[in-house]
ZALO-413043 format. One record per residue (C-alpha): residue in three letters; x, y, z; chain. Coordinates in nm, 4 decimals, padded with zeros to 6 digits. Example, Ala and Ser with C-alpha at 12.3 -4.5 7.8 and 13.67 -1.06 7.14 Angstrom:
+-----+----------+----------+----------+---+
:   r :        x :        y :        z : c :
+-----+----------+----------+----------+---+
: ALA :  01.2300 : -00.4500 :  00.7800 : A :
: SER :  01.3670 : -00.1060 :  00.7140 : A :
+-----+----------+----------+----------+---+
% end
This chain:
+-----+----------+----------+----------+---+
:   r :        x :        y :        z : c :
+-----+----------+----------+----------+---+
: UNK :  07.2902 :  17.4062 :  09.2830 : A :
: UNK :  07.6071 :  17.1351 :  09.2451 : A :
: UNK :  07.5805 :  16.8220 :  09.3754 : A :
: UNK :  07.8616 :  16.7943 :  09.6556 : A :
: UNK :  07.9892 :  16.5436 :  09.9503 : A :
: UNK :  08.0110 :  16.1883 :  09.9872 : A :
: UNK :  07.7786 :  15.9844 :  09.7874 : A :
: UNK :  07.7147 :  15.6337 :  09.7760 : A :
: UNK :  07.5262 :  15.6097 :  09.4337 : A :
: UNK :  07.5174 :  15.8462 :  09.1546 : A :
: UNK :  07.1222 :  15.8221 :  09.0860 : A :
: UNK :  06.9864 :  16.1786 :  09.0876 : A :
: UNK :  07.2571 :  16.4383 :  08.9483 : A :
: UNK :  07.2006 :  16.6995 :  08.7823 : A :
: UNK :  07.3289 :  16.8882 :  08.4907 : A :
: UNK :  07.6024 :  17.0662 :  08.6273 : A :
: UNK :  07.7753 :  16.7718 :  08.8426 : A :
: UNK :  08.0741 :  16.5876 :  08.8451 : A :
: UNK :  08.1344 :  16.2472 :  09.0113 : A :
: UNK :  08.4880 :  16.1067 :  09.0868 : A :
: UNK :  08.3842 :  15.7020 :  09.1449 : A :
: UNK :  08.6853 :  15.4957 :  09.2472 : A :
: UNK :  08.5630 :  15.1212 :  09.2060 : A :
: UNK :  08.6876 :  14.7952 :  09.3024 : A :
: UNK :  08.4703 :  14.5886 :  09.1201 : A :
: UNK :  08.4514 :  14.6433 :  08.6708 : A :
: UNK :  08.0488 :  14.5153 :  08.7405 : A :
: UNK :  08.0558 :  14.7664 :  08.9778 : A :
: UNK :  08.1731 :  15.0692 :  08.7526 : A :
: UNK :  07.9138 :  14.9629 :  08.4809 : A :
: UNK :  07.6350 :  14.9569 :  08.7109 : A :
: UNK :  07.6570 :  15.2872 :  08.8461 : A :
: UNK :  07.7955 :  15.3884 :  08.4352 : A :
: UNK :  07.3928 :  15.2555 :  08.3245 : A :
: UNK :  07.2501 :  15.4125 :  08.6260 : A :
: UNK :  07.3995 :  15.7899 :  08.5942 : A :
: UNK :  07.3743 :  15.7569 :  08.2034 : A :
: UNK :  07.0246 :  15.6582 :  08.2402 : A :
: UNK :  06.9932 :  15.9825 :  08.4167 : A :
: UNK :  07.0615 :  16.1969 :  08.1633 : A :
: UNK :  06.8822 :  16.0846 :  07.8847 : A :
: UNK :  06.5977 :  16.0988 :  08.1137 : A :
: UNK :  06.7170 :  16.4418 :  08.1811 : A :
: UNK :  06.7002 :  16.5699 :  07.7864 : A :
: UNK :  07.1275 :  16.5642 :  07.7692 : A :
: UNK :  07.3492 :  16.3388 :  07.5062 : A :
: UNK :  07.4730 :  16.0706 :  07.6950 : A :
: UNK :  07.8757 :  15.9615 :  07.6180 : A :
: UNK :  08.0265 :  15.6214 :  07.7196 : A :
: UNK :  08.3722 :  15.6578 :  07.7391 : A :
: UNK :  08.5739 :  15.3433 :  07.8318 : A :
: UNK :  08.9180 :  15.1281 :  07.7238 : A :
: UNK :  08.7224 :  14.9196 :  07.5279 : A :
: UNK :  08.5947 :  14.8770 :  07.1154 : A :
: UNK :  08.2012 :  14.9785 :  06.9887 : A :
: UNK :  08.0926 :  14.5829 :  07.0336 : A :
: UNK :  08.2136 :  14.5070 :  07.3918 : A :
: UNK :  08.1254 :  14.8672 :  07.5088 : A :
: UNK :  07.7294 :  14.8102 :  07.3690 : A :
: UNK :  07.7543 :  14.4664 :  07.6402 : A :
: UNK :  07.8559 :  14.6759 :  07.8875 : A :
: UNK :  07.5202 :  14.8900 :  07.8560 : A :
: UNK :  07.2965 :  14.5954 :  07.8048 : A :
: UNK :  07.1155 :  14.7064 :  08.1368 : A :
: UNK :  07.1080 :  15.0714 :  08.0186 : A :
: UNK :  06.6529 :  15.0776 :  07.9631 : A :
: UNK :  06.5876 :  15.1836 :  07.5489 : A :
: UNK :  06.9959 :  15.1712 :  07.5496 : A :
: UNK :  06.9616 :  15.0597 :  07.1448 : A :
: UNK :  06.7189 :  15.2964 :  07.0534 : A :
: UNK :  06.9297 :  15.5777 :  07.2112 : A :
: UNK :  07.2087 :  15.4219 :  07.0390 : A :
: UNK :  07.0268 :  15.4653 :  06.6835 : A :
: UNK :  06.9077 :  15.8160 :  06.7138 : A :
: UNK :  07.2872 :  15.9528 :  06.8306 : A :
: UNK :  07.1383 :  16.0494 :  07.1960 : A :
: UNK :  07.3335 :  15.7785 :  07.3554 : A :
: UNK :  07.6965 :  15.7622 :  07.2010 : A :
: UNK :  07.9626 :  15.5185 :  07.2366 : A :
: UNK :  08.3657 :  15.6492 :  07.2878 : A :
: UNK :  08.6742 :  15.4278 :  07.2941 : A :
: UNK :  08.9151 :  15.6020 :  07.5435 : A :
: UNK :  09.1659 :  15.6910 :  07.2877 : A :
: UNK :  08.9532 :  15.8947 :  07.0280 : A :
: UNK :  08.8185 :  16.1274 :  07.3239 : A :
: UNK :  09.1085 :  16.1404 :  07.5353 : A :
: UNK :  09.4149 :  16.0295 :  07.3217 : A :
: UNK :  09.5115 :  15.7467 :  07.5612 : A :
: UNK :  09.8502 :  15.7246 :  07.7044 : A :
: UNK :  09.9605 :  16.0622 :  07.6351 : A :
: UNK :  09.9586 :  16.3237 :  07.8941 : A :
: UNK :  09.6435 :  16.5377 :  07.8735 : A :
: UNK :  09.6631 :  16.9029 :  07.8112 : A :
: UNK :  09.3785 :  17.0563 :  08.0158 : A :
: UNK :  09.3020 :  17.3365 :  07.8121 : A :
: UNK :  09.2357 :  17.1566 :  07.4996 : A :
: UNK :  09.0638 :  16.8552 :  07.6785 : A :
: UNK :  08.7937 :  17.1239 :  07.8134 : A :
: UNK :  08.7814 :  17.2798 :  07.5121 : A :
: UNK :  08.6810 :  16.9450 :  07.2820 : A :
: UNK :  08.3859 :  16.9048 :  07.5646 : A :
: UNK :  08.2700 :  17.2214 :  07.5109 : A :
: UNK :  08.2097 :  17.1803 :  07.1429 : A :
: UNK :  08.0865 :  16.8386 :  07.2121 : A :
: UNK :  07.8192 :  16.9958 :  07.4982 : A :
: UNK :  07.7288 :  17.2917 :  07.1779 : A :
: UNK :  07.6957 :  17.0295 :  06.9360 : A :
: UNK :  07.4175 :  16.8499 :  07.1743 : A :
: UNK :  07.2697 :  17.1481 :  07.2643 : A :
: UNK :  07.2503 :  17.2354 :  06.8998 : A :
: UNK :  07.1323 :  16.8890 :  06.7878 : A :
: UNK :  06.8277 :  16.9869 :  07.0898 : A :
: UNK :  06.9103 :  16.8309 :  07.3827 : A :
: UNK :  06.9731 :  16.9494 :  07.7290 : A :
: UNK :  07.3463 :  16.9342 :  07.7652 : A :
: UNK :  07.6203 :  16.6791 :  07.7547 : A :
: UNK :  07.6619 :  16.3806 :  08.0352 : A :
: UNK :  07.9695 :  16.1303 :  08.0119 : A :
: UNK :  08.0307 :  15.8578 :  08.2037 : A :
: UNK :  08.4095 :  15.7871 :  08.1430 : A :
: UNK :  08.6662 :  15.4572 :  08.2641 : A :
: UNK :  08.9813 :  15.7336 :  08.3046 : A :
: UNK :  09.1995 :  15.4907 :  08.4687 : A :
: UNK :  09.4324 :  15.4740 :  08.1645 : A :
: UNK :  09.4775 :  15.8363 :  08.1463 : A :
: UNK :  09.6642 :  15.8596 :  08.4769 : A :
: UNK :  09.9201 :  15.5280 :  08.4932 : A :
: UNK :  10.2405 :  15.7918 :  08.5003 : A :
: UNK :  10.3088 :  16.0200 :  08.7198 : A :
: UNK :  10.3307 :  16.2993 :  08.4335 : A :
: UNK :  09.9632 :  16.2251 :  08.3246 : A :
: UNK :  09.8253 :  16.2593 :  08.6602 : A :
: UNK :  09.9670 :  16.5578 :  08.7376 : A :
: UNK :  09.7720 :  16.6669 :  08.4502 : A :
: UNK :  09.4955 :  16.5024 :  08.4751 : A :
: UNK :  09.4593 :  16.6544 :  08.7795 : A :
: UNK :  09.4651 :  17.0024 :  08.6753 : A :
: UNK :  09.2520 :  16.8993 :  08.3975 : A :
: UNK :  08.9971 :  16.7891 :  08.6406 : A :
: UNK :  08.9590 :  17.1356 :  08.8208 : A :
: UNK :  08.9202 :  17.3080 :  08.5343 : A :
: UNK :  08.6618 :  17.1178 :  08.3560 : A :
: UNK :  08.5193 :  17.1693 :  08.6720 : A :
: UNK :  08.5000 :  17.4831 :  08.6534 : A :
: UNK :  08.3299 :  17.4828 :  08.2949 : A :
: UNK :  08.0553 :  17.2350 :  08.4113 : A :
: UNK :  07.9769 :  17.4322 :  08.6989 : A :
: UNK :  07.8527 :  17.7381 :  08.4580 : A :
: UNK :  07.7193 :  17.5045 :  08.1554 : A :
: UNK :  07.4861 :  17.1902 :  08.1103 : A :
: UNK :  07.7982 :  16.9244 :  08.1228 : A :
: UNK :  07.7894 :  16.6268 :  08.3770 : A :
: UNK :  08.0297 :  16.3649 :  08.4309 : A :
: UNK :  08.1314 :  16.0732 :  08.6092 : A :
: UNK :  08.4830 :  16.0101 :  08.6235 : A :
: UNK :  08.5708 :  15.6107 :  08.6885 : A :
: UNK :  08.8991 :  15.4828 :  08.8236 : A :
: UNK :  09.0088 :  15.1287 :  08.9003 : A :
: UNK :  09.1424 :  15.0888 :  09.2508 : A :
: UNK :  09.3118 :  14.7785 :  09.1360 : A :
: UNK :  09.5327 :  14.9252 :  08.9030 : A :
: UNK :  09.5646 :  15.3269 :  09.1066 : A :
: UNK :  09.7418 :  15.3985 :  09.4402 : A :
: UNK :  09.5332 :  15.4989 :  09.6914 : A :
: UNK :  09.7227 :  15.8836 :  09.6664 : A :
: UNK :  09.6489 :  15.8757 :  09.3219 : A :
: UNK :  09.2770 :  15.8356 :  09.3494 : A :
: UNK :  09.2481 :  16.0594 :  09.6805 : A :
: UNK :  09.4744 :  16.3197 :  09.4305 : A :
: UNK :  09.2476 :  16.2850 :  09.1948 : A :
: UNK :  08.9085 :  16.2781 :  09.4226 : A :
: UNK :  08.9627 :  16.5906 :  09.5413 : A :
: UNK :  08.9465 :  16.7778 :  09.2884 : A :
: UNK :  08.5845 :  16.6938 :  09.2202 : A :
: UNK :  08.2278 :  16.8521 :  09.4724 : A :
: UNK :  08.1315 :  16.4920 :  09.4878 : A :
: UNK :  08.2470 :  16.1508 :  09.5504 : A :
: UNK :  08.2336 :  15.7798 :  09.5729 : A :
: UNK :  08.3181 :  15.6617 :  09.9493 : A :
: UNK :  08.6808 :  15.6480 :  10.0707 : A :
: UNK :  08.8169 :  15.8491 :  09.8076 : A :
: UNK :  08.9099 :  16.2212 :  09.9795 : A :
: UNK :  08.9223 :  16.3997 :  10.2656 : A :
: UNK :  08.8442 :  16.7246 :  10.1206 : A :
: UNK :  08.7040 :  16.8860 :  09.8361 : A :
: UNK :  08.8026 :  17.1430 :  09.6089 : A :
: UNK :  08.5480 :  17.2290 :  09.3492 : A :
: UNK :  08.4041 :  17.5026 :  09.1482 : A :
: UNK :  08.1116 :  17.6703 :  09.2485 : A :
: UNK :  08.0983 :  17.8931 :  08.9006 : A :
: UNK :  08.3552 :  17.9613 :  08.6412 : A :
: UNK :  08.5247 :  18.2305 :  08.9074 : A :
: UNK :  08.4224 :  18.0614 :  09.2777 : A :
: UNK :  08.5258 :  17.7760 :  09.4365 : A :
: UNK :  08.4684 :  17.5842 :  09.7442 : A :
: UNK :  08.6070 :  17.3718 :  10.0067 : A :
: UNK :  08.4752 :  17.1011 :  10.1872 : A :
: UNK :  08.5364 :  16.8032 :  10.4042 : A :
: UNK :  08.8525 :  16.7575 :  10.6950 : A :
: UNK :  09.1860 :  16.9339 :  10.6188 : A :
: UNK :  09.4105 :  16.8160 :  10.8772 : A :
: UNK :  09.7397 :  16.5740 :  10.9333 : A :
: UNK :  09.6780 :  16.3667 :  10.6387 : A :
: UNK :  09.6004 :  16.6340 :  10.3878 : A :
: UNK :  09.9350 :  16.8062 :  10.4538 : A :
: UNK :  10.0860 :  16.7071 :  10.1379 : A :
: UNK :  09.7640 :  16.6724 :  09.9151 : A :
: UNK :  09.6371 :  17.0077 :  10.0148 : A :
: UNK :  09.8945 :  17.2521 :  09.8693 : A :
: UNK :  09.9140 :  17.0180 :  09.5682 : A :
: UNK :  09.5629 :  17.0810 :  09.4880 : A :
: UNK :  09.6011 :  17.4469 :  09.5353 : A :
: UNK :  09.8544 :  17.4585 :  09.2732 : A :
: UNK :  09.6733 :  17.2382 :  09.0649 : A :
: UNK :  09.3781 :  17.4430 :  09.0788 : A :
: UNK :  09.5330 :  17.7916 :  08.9754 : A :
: UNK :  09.3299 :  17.9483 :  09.2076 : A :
: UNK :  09.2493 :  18.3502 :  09.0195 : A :
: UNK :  09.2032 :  18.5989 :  09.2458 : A :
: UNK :  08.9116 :  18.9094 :  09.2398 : A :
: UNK :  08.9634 :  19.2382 :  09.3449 : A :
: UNK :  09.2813 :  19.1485 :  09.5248 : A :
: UNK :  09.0880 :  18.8722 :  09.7189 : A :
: UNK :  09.1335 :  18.4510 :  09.6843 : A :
: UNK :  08.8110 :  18.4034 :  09.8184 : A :
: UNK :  08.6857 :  18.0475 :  09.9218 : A :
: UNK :  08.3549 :  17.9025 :  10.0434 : A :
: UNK :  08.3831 :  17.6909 :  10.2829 : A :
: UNK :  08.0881 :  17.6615 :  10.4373 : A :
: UNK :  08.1034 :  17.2942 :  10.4086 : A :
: UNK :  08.4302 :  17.2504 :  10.5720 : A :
: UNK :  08.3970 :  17.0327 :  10.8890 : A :
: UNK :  08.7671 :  17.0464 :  11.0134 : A :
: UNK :  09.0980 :  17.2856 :  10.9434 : A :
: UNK :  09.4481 :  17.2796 :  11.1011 : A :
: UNK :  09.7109 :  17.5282 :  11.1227 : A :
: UNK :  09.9068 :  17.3391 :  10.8504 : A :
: UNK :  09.6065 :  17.4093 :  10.5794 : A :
: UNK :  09.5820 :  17.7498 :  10.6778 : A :
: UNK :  09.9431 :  17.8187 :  10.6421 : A :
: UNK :  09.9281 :  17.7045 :  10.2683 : A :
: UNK :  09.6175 :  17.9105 :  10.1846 : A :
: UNK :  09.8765 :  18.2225 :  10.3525 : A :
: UNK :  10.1147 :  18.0438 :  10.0990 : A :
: UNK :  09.8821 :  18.0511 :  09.7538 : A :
: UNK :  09.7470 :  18.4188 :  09.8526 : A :
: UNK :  10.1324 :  18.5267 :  09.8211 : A :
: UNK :  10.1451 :  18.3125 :  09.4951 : A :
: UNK :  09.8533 :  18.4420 :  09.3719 : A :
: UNK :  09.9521 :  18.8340 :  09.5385 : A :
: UNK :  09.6160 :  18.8479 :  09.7244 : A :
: UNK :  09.4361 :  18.8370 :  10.0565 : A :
: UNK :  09.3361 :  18.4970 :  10.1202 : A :
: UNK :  08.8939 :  18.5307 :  10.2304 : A :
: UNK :  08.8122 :  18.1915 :  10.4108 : A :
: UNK :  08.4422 :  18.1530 :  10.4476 : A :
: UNK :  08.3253 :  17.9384 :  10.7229 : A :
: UNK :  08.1602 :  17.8275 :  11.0269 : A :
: UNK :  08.4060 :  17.6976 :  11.1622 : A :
: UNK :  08.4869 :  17.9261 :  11.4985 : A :
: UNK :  08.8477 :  17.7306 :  11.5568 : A :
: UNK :  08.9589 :  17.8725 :  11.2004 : A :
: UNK :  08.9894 :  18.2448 :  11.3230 : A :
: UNK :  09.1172 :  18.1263 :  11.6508 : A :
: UNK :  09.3902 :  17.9820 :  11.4503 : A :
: UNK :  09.4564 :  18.2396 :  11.2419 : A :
: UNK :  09.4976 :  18.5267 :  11.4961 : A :
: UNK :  09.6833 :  18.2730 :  11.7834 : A :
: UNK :  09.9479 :  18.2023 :  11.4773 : A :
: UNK :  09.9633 :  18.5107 :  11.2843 : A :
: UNK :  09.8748 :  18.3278 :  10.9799 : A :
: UNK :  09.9659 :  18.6044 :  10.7253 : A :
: UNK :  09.7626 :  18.7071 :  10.4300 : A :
: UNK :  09.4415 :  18.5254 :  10.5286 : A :
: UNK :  09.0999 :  18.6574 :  10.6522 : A :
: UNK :  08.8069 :  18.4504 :  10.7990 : A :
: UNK :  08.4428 :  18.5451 :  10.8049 : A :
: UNK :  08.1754 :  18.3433 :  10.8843 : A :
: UNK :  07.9467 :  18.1892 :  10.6515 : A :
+-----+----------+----------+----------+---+
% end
């Protein structure tokens, strides 16, 4: 089982989750960096350290991080300048990104450890409008390799230097998050399922139907089907663009939820192409 909501500390993930962390404070970022890092060695995986920064000033930033040197010596903690894992200031092309962790998440397994855990400082991978787009999709679909093998991340960004859009764009694409950073969730439950979680309503108009599209949503058997189970709050405007991806995606549209108000909604409208069932 995924870690997923609304966290205020990243202490106590697994192997499988993924973390968006918006931060307003650099001490802040490397605390909770030491703290989830700390984690997974504990946890058997290769821990990565991924920030804008060289070898000498990353190994400060880790000073707190307990046996951080010995780690260091015998490769299970490993230390990543942005731009040799990410190729910094280009746009990111998801497919390849996801494929260079999952060699990196063999190679540990092979070398005998549990899996692969990163803590990354992304913030300079999404400064145009171009790279977040595709960071975005990018995010989703690593998503949707961690959710089926031992990879964990936590994904930093600088609220300092990152609109407020662009972090909740970016948030949301992610089963868990810092505070603040997303309404809703749209996350990977295995390499075929997702979910959705948290309020879709007035201000997730436009962010909604952009993460659809981001997401590529597949469809099986005919049917888009999405958990939501955790979903506390749907309007007619979010149902309307899941009736919009299921004719995208030429499928039926199965919303899974408790929510009573969604089936209300979509037999008062007519909402075409989607089907609720309760969860």
């Amino acid at each position: 089982m995924r870690t997923a909501g609304v966290l205020d500390a990243v202490r106590g993930l697994g192997l499988h989750d993924h973390v968006c962390w918006p931060y307003d404070d650099p001490a802040d970022f490397r605390r909770r960096a030491v703290e989830f890092l700390a984690d997974g060695l504990a946890l058997g995986q290769r821990a990565w350290y991924v920030a804008d920064s060289d070898d000498e000033v990353m190994r400060g930033h880790l000073d707190e991080l307990p046996g951080a040197a010995e780690a260091l010596e015998r490769g299970a903690l490993q230390l990543h300048p942005i731009g040799e894992t990410y190729r910094s200031g280009q746009v990111v092309t998801p497919a390849d990104q996801v494929a260079a962790y999952a060699a990196a998440t063999d190679q540990a397994l092979a070398d005998g450890y549990t899996g692969l855990r990163v803590a990354a400082e992304a913030t300079p991978m999404v400064r145009t409008e171009a790279s977040l787009e595709a960071f975005c999709r990018y995010e989703h679909q690593v998503d949707r390799y961690m959710a089926g093998r031992p990879f964990a991340a936590m994904c930093a960004y600088d609220r300092h230097e990152l609109s407020e859009e662009a972090i909740g764009n970016l948030a949301c694409m992610h089963p868990a998050s810092g505070p603040d950073a997303a309404p809703f969730r749209l996350y990977a439950t295995s390499a075929s399922e997702v979910a959705l979680a948290g309020e879709l309503d007035l201000d997730s108009r436009e962010r909604f139907p952009a993460a659809l599209r981001r997401a590529g949503l597949r469809p099986i058997g005919g049917e888009l089907v999405l958990d939501a189970s955790e979903l506390d709050f749907i309007d007619h405007r979010a149902l309307f663009a899941l009736a919009r991806e299921g004719l995208r995606t030429g499928s039926e549209v199965v919303l899974r939820t408790a929510l009573s108000s969604a089936a209300r909604l979509v037999e008062l409208l007519g909402v075409p192409g989607v089907r609720v069932e309760a969860a």
